[in-house]
C-alpha positions, 0 to 999 in steps of 0.5 A: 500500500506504501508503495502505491501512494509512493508511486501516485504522488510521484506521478502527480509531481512528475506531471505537475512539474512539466505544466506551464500556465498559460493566458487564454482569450476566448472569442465570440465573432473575433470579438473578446468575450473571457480570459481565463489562465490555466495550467497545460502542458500545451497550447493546445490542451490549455485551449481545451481546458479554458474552453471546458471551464468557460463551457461549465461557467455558461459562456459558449465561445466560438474558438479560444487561444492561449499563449 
């Protein structure tokens, strides 16, 4: 069992590590309509993320783009 949770954490430390925080704009028409940061280990995952909590917020967005 300590093996386990030795083997867990370091895994969630090791994924952590790599994650970088990006600032992330969501458009509506090429109109800015939120911002929102999140932590990814790409661009294009952040752009996931952002668009999965602006979906649960209520905001529908036509595209986001993170830097």
């Amino acid at each position: 069992m300590n093996k386990l949770i030795m083997t867990a954490a370091l895994l969630l430390t090791s994924s952590l590590s790599y994650a970088e925080a990006y600032s992330c704009t969501a458009y509506i028409d090429g109109v800015v309509v939120a911002e929102t940061k999140v932590n990814a280990s790409k661009a294009a995952v952040a752009e996931e993320k952002a668009a999965d909590r602006l979906k649960k917020k209520g905001v529908v967005v036509d595209y986001v783009a993170c830097k």
